[in-house]
Gaussian input, Z-matrix of N, CA and C with variables (Angstrom, degrees):
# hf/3-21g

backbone

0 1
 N
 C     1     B1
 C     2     B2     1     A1
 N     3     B3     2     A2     1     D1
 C     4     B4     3     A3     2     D2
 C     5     B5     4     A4     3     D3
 N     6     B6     5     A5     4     D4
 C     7     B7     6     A6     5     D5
 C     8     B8     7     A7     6     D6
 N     9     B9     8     A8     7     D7
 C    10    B10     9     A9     8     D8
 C    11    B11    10    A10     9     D9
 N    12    B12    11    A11    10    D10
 C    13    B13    12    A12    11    D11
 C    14    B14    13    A13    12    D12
 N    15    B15    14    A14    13    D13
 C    16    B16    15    A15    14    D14
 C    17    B17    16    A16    15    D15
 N    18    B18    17    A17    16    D16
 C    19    B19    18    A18    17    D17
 C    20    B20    19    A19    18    D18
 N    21    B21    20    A20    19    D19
 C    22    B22    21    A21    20    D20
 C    23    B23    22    A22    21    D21
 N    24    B24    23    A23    22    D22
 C    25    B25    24    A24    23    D23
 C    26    B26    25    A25    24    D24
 N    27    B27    26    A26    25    D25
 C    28    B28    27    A27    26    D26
 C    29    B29    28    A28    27    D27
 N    30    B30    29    A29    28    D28
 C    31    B31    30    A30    29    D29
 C    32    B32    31    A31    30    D30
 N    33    B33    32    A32    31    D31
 C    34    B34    33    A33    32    D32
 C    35    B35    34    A34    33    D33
 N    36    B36    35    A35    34    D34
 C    37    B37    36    A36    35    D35
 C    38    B38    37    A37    36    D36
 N    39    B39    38    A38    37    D37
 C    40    B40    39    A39    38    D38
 C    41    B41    40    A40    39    D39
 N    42    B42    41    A41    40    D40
 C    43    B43    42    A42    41    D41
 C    44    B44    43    A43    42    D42
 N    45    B45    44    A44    43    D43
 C    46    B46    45    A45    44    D44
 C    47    B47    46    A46    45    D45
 N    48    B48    47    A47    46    D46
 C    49    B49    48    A48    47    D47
 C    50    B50    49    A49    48    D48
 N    51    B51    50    A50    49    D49
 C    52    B52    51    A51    50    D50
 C    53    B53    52    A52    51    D51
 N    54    B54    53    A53    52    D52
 C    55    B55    54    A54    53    D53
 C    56    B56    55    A55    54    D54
 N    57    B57    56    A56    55    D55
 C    58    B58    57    A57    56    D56
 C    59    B59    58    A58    57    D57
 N    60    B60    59    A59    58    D58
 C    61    B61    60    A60    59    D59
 C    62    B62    61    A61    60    D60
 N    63    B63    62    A62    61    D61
 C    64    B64    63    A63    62    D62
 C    65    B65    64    A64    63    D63
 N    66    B66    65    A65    64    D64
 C    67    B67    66    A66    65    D65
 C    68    B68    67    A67    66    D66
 N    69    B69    68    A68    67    D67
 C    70    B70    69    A69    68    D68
 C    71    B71    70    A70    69    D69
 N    72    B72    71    A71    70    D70
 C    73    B73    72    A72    71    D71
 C    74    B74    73    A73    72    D72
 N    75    B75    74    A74    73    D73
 C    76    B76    75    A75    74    D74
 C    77    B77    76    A76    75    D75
 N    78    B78    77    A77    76    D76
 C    79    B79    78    A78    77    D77
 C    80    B80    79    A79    78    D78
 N    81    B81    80    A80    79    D79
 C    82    B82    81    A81    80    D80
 C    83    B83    82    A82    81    D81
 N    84    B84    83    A83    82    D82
 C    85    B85    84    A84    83    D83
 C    86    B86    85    A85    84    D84
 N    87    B87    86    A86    85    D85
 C    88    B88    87    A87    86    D86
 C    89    B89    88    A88    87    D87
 N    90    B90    89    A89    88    D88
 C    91    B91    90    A90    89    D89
 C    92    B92    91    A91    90    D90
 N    93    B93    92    A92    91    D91
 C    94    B94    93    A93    92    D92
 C    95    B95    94    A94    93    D93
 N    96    B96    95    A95    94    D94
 C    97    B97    96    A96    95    D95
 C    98    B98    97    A97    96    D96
 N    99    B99    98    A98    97    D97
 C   100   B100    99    A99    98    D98
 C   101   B101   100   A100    99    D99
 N   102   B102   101   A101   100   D100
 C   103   B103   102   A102   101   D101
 C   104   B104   103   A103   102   D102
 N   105   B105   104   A104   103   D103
 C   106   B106   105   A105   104   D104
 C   107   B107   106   A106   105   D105
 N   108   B108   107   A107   106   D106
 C   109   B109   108   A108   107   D107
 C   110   B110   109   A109   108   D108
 N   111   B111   110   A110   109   D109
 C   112   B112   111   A111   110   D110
 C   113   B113   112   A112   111   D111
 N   114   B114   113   A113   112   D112
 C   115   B115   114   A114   113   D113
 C   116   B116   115   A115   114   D114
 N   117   B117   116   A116   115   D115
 C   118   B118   117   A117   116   D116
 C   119   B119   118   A118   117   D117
 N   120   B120   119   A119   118   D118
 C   121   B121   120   A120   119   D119
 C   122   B122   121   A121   120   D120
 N   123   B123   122   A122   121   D121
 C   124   B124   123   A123   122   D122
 C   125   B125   124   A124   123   D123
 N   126   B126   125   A125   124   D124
 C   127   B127   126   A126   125   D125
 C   128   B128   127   A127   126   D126
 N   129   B129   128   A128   127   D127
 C   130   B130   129   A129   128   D128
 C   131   B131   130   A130   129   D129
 N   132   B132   131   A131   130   D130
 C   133   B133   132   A132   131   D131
 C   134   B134   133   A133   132   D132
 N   135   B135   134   A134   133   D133
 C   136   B136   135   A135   134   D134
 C   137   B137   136   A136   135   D135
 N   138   B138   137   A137   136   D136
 C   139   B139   138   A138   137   D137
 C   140   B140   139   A139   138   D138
 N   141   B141   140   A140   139   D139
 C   142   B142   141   A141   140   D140
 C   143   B143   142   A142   141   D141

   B1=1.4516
   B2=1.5328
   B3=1.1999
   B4=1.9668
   B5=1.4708
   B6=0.9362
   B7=2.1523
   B8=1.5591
   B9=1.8395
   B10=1.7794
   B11=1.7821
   B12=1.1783
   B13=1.7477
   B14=1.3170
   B15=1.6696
   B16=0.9335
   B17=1.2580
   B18=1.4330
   B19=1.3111
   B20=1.8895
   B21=1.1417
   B22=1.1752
   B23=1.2815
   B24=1.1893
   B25=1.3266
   B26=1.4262
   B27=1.5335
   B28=1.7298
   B29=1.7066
   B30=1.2214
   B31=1.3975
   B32=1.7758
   B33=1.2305
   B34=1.3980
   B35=1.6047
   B36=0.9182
   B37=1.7846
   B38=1.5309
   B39=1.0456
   B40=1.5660
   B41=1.5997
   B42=1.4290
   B43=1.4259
   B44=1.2541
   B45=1.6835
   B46=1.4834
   B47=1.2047
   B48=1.6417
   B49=1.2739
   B50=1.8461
   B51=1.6332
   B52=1.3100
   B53=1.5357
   B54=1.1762
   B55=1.8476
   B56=1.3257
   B57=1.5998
   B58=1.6497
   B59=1.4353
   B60=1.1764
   B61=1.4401
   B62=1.4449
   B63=1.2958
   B64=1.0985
   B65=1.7942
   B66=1.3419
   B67=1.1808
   B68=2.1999
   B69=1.6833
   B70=1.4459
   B71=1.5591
   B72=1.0776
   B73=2.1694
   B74=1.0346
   B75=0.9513
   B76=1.5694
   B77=1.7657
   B78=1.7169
   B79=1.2246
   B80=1.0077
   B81=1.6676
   B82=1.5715
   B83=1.6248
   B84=0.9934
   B85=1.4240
   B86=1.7124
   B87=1.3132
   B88=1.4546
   B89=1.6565
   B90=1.2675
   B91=2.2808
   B92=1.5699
   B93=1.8050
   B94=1.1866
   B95=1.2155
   B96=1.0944
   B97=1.8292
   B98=1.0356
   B99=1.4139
   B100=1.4952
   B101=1.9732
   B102=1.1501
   B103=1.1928
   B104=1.5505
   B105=1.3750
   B106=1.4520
   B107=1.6377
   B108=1.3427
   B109=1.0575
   B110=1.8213
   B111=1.2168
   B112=1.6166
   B113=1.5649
   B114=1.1036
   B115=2.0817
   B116=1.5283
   B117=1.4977
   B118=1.8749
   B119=1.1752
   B120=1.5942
   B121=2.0049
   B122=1.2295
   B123=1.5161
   B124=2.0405
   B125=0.7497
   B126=1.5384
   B127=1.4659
   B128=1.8847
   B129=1.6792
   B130=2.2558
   B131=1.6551
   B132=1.2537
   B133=1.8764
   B134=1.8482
   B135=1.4887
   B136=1.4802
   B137=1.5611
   B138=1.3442
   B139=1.2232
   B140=1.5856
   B141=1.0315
   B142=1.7536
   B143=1.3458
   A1=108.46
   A2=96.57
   A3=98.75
   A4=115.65
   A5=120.83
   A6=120.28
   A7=111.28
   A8=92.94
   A9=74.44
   A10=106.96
   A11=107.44
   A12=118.18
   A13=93.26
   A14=147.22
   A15=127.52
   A16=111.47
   A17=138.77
   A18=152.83
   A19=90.87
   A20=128.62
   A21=131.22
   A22=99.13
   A23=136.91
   A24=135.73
   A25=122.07
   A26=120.13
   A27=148.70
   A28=78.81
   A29=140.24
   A30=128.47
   A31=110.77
   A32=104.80
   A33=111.24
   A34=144.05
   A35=93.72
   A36=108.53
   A37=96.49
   A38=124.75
   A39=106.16
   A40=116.09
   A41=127.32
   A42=120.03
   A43=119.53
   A44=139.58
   A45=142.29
   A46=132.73
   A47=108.73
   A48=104.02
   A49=80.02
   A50=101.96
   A51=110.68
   A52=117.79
   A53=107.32
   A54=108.90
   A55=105.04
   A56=125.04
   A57=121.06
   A58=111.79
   A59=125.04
   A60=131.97
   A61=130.99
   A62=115.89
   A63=116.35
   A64=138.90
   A65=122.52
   A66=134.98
   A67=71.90
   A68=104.34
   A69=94.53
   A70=93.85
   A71=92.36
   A72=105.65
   A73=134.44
   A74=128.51
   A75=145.63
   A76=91.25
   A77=115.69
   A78=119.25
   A79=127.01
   A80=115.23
   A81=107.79
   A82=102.98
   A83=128.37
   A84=117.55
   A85=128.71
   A86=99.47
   A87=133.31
   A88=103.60
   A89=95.62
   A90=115.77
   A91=87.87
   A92=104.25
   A93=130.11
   A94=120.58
   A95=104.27
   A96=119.84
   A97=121.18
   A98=141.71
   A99=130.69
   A100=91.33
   A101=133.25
   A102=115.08
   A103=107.51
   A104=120.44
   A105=108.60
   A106=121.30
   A107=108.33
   A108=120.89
   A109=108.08
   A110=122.69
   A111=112.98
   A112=130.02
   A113=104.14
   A114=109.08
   A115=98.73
   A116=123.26
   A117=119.26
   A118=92.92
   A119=145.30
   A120=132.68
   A121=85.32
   A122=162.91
   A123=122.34
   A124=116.20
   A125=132.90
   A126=141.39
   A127=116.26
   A128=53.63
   A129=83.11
   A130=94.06
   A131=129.33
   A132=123.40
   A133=94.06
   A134=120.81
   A135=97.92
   A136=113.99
   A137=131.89
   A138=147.06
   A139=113.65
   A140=95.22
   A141=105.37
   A142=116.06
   D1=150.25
   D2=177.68
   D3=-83.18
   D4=145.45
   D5=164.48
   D6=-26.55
   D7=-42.89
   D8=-157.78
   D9=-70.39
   D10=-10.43
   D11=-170.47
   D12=-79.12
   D13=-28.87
   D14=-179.14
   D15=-108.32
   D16=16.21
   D17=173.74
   D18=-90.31
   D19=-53.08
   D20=-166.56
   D21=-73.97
   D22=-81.09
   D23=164.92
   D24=1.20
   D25=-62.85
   D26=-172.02
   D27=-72.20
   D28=-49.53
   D29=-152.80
   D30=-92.63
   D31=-28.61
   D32=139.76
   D33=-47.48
   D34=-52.69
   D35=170.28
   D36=-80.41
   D37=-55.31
   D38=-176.02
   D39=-59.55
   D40=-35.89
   D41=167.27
   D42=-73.87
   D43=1.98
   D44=106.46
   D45=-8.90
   D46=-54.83
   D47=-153.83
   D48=-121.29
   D49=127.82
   D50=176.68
   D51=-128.34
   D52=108.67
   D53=-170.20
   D54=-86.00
   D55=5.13
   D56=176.81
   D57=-80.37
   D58=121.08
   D59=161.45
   D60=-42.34
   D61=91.77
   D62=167.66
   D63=-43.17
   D64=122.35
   D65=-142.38
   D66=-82.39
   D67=177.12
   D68=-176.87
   D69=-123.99
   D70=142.62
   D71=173.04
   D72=-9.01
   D73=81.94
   D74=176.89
   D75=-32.02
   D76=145.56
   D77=-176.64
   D78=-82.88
   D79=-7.58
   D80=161.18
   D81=-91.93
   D82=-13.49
   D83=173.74
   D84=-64.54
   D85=-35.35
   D86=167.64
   D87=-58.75
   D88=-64.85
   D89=172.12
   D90=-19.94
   D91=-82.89
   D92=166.73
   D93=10.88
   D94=-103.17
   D95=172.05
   D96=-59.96
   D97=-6.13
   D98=175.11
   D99=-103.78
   D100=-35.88
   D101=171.51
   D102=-54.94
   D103=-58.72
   D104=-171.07
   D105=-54.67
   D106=-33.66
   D107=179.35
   D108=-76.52
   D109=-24.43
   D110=146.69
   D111=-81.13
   D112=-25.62
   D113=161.92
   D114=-56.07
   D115=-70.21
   D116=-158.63
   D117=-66.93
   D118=-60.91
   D119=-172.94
   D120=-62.39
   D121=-47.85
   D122=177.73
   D123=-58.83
   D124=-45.79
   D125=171.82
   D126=-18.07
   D127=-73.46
   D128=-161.40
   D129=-57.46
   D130=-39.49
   D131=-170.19
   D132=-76.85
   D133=-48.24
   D134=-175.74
   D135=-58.87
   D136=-19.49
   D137=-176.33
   D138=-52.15
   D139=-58.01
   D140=177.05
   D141=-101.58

């Protein structure tokens, strides 16, 4: 294999692995996801 195939590879796995701390959910983002997440469970129960 050539360098550059294992330069890409190593740069792959390193944008995997992320040791930066994630900041926590902004409150409309949070809003966000619990509405959607009550639209798909009505969904899915009128379904069956």
């Amino acid at each position: 294999m050539c360098p550059d195939v294992f330069e890409a590879i190593k740069n792959m796995v390193q944008s995997l692995i992320d040791d930066e701390p994630k900041p926590p959910l902004h409150i409309g983002e949070a809003m966000t996801c619990w509405l959607f997440i009550a639209l798909v469970g009505r969904q899915s129960s009128t379904i069956l």
